[in-house]
C-alpha positions as CSV (number, residue, x, y, z in Angstrom):
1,X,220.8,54.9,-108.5
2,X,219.7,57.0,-111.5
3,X,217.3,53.6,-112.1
4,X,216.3,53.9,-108.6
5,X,215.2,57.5,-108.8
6,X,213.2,56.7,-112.2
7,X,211.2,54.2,-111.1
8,X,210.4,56.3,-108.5
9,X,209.8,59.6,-110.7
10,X,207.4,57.0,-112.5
11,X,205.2,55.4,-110.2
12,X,204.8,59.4,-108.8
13,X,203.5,59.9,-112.2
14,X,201.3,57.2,-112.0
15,X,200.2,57.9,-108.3
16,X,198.9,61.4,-109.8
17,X,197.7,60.4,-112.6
18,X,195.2,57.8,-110.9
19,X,194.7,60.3,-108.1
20,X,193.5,62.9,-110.7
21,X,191.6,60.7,-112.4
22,X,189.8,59.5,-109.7
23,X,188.8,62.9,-108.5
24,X,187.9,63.9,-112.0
25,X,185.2,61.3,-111.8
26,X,183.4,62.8,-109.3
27,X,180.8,61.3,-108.0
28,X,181.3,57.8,-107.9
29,X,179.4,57.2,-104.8
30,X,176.0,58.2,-103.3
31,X,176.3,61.4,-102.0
32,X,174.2,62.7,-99.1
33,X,172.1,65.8,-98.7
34,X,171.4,67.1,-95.0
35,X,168.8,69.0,-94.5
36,X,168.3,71.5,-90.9
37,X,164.6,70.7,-90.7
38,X,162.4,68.1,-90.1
39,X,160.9,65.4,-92.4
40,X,157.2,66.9,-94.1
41,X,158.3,70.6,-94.1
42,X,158.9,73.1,-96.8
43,X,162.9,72.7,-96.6
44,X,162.3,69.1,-96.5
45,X,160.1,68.7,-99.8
46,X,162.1,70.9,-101.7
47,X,165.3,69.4,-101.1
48,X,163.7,65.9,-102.0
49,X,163.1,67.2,-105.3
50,X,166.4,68.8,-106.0
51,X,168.0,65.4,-104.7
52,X,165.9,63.5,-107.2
53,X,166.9,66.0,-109.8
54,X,170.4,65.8,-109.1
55,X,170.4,61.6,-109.0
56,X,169.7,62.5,-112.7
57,X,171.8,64.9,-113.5
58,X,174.7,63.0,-111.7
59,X,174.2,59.8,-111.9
60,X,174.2,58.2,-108.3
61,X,172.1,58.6,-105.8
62,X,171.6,61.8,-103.6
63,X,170.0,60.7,-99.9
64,X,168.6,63.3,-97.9
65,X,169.0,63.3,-94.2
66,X,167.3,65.1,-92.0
67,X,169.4,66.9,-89.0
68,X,167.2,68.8,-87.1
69,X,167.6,70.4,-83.7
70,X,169.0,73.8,-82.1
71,X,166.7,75.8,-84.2
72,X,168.7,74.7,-87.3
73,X,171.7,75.0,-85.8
74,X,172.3,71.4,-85.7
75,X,172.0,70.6,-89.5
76,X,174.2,73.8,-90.6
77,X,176.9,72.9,-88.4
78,X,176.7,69.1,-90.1
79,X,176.9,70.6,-93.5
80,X,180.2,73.4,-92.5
81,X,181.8,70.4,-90.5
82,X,181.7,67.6,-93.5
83,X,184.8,66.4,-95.8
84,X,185.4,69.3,-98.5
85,X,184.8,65.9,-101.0
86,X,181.5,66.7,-102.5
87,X,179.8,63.6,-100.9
88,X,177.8,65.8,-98.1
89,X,176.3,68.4,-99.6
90,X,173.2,70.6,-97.4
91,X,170.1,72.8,-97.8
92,X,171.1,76.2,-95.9
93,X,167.8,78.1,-95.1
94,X,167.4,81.9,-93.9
95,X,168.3,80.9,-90.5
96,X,171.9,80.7,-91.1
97,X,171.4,84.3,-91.8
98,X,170.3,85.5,-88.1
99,X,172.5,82.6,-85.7
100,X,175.3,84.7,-85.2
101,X,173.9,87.4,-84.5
102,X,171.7,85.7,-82.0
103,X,174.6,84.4,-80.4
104,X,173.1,80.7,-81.4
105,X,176.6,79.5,-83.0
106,X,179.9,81.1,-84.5
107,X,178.7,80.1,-88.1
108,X,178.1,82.3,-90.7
109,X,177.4,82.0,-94.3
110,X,180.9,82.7,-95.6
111,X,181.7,79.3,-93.5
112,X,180.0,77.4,-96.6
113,X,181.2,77.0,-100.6
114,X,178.0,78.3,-101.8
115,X,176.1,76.6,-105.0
116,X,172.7,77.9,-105.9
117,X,170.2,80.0,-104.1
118,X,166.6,77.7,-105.4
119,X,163.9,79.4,-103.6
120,X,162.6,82.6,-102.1
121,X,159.3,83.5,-100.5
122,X,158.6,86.8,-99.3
123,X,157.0,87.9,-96.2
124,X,153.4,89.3,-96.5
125,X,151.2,90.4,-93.9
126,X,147.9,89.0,-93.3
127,X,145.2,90.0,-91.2
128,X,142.2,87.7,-90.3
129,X,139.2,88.4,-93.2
130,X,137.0,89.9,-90.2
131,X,139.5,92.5,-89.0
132,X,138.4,96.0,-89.6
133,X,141.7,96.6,-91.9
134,X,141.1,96.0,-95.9
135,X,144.5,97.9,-96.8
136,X,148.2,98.2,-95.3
137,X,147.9,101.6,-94.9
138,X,144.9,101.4,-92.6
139,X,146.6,99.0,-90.9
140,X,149.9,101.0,-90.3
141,X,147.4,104.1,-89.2
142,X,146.2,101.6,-86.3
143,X,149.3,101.0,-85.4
144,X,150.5,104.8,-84.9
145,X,147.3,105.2,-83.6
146,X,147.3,102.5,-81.3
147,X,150.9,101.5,-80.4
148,X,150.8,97.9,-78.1
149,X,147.3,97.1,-78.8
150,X,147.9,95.1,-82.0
151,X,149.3,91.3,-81.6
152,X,151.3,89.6,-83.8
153,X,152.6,86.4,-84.4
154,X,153.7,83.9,-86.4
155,X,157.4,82.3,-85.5
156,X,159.6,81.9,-82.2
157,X,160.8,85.4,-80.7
158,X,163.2,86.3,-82.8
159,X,162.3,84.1,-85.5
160,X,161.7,85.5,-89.9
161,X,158.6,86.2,-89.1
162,X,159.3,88.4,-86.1
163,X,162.9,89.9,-87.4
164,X,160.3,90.2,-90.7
165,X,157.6,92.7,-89.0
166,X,160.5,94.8,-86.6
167,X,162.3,95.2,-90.0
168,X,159.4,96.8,-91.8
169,X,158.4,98.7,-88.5
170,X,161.5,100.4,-88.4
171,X,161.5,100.8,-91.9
172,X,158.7,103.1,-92.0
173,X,159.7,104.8,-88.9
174,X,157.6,103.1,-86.2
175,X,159.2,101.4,-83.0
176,X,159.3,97.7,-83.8
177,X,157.4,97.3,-80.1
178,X,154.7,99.4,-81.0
179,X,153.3,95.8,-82.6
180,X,153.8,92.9,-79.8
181,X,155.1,89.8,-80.5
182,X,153.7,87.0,-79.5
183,X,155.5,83.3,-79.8
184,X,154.4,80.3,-81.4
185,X,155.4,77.4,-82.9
186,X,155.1,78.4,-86.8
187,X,152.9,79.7,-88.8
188,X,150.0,77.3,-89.2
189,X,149.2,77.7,-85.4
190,X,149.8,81.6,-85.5
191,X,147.2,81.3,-88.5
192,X,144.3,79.3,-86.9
193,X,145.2,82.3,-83.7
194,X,144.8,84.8,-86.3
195,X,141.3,83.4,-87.5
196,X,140.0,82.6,-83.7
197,X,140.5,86.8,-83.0
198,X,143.4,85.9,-80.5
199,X,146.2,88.2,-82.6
200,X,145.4,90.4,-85.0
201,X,148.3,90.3,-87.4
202,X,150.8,87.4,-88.9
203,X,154.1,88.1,-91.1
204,X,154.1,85.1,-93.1
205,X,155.0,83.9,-96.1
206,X,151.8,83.6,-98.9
207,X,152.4,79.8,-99.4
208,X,152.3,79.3,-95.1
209,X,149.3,81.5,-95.5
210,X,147.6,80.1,-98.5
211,X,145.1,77.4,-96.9
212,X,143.2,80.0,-94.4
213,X,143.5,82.8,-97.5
214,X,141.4,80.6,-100.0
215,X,139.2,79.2,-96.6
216,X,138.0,82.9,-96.6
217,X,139.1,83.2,-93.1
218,X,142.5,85.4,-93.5
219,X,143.3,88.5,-95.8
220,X,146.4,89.6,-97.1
221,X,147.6,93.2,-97.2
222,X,151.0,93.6,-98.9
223,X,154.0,91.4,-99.8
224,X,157.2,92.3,-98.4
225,X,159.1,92.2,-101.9
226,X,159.8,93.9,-104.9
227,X,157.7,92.6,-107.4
228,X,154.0,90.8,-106.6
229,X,153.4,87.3,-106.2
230,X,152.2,84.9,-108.5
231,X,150.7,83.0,-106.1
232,X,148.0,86.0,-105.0
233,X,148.1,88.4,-108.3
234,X,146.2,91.2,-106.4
235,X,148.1,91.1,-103.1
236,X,149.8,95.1,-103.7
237,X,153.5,94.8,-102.7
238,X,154.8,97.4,-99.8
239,X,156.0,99.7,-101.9
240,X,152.6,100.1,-104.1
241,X,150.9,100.3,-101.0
242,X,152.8,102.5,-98.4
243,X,155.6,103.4,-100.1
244,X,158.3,101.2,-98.1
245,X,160.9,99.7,-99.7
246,X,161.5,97.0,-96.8
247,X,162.0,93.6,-98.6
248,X,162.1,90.2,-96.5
249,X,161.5,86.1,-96.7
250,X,162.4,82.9,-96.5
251,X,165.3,81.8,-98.7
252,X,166.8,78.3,-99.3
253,X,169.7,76.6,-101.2
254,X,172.6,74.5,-101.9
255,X,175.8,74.9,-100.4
256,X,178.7,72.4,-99.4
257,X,181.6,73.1,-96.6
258,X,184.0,75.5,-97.0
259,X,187.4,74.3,-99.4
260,X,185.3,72.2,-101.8
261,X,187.0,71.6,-105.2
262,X,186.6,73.9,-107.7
263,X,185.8,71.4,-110.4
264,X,182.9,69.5,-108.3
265,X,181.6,73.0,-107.4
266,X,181.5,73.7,-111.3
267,X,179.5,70.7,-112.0
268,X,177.4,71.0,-109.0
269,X,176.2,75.0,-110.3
270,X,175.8,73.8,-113.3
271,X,173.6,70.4,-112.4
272,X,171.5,73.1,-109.8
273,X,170.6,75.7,-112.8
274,X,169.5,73.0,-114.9
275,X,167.5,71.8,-112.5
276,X,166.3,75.3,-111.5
277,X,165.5,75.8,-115.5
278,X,163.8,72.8,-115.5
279,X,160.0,72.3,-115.8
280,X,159.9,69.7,-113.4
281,X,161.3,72.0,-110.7
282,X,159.0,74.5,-111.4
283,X,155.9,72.6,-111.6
284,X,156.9,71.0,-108.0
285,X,157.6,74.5,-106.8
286,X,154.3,76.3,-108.6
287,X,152.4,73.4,-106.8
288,X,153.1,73.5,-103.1
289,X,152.6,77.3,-103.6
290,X,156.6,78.4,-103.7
291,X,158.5,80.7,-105.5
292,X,161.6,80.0,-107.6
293,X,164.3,82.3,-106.8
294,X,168.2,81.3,-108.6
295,X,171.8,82.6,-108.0
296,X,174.7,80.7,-108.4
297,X,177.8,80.2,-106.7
298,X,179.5,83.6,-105.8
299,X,176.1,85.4,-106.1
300,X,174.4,83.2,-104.0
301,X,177.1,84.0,-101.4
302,X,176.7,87.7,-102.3
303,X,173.1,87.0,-101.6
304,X,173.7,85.7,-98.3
305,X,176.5,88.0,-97.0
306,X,173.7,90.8,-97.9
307,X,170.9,88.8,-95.8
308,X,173.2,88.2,-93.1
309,X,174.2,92.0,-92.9
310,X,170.4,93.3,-93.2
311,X,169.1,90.7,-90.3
312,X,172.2,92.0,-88.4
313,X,170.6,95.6,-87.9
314,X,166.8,94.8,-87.3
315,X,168.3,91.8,-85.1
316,X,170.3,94.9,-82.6
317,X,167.1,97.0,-83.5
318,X,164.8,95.1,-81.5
319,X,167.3,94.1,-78.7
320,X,167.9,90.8,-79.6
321,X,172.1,90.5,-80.5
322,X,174.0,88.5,-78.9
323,X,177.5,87.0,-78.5
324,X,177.9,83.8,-79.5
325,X,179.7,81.4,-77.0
326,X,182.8,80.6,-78.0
C-alpha cells in the first residue's frame, strides 16, 4: 500500500514536473497572429513587421492571418475566442474601442490580456489646397457661421473619422451636426472627394492624407493631439490653434485572449518593447508615414479602457449608441 501510494506521489511529481517544463518552454510551435483587416492595409503591414520581429525575438515562426469582416468585428472576436495558450495572438485596432457601444458585439477591451500598444496616429483635419480656409480657426468661424453647409467625410457613419470630427465639435461647443457627414468607404476615396470640390472637409489621419498633401491638392489645418507630428512639422496641433484640447486617432496593438499565462505574457511585453525600441520598427514605421506610440501590458489596457470610455460619450453625443444583441 504505502509502495502503492509512492509510486503514485512520484509519477505526480514527474507529471508536473514535465507539465511545467513544457509550459516554461513557451513557444515551441508557430504561433499565429490574426489580424481584423484586410491583406495591403495599415493594420496589415504593421503587424507583418511586428510578426517578423517577433519570429526573432522568439524563435518560431509568427503567421499572420487575416480575419476580416463585420467591420472588424470578425477578427476581434477570433482573437477573445482563442485558447489562453499564447499560440493565437491578434492586432486590436481602435475599433474595438466603439463596437459596444454601437451595439456591433458584446466585446470590449477588458475581454483581452493586453500586451503592447505599437502605434498611434492622430486625427487632423484637412481641407482641399483650394478651399478658402488657410487656418482651423477660419474654418471653425464657417462652421458657426454656416452650420449644414460644410461636408465632411472620410470613414463609414459612425466610423474614427466621423466619431473623430463630432468629438471635436462638441468639444468646442458646436453641435456635432452643424458639419454633415457624408459616408465612404475610407479615406483615400473621401480624399480624391475632397480634391474634386465634392466635400469640403476630411478628419483623417496625416499618413491616410499624405499622398494628396505632398500632390499640392489637400491642406492640413491642425492635428488632433497633444504634441505635432513629425510627419508634417508645421501642421499647428488644436490646442495651438483654437485652443481645444480634444485629442483623437487611430491606435493599434498586441493583445491575446483573456486568462493568458502570466509568464508568456512577460515574455511577450518584453519581446514587443524591444521590438518597439528597435530601429528596424521604427524605420518601417517612419517610412509608411506612421507614428510609434508604446504602453505595455496594464497601461495599454488603461489606454484602452480610457478610449473605450471617451468614444462612449461622442458615440451617445451624435445619436449613435446602441444595445448590443445579446
Amino acid at each position: 500500500m504505502k509502495k502503492s501510494l509512492l509510486f503514485k506521489s512520484a509519477m505526480t511529481l514527474v507529471a508536473g514536473l514535465v507539465v511545467s517544463t513544457a509550459h516554461a518552454a513557451w513557444p515551441e510551435r508557430p504561433i499565429t497572429m490574426i489580424v481584423p483587416w484586410g491583406a495591403g492595409g495599415g493594420t496589415d503591414a504593421t503587424a507583418r513587421i511586428i510578426a517578423a520581429q517577433l519570429e526573432k525575438e522568439l524563435g518560431q515562426p509568427v503567421n499572420v492571418v487575416n480575419r476580416t469582416g463585420g467591420n472588424g468585428v470578425v477578427g476581434h472576436s477570433a482573437i477573445a475566442k482563442a485558447k489562453p495558450d499564447g499560440y493565437t495572438l491578434g492586432m486590436l485596432t481602435v475599433e474595438i474601442a466603439m463596437m459596444k457601444k454601437q451595439g456591433l458585439t458584446t466585446l470590449a477591451p477588458a475581454d483581452y490580456t493586453p500586451l503592447a500598444l505599437m502605434n498611434v496616429d492622430p486625427a487632423a483635419v484637412s481641407v482641399s489646397a483650394t478651399s478658402p480656409y488657410k487656418t482651423m480657426a477660419e474654418l471653425v468661424d464657417a462652421i458657426k457661421a454656416n452650420p449644414g453647409k460644410l461636408k465632411a467625410s472620410g470613414t463609414g457613419q459612425g466610423g474614427i473619422w466621423h466619431i473623430a470630427l463630432a468629438g471635436l465639435l462638441k468639444n468646442i461647443n458646436i453641435d456635432p451636426k452643424a458639419v454633415p457627414f457624408v459616408p465612404s468607404n475610407g479615406a483615400a476615396p473621401a480624399m480624391l472627394e475632397l480634391a474634386a470640390g465634392g466635400i469640403d472637409i476630411v478628419p483623417t489621419s496625416l499618413p491616410e492624407a499624405r499622398s494628396m498633401i505632398d500632390a499640392g491638392k489637400a491642406r492640413p489645418l491642425a492635428v488632433m493631439a497633444a504634441k505635432r507630428e513629425p510627419l508634417y512639422p508645421d501642421v499647428p496641433t488644436l490646442k495651438e490653434s483654437i485652443g481645444s484640447d480634444w485629442e483623437i486617432g487611430v491606435w493599434r496593438g498586441i493583445a491575446g485572449p483573456k486568462g493568458l499565462p502570466d509568464d508568456v505574457t512577460q515574455k511577450m511585453v518584453t519581446a514587443l518593447k524591444n521590438i518597439n525600441q528597435s530601429k528596424e520598427f521604427n524605420e518601417f514605421m517612419k517610412t509608411r508615414g506612421f507614428g510609434v506610440g508604446y504602453a505595455s501590458g496594464a497601461d495599454f489596457g488603461a489606454f484602452m479602457q480610457k478610449s473605450e470610455a471617451d468614444f462612449g460619450e461622442v458615440i451617445a453625443a451624435i445619436g449613435m449608441a446602441r444595445e448590443p444583441a445579446k
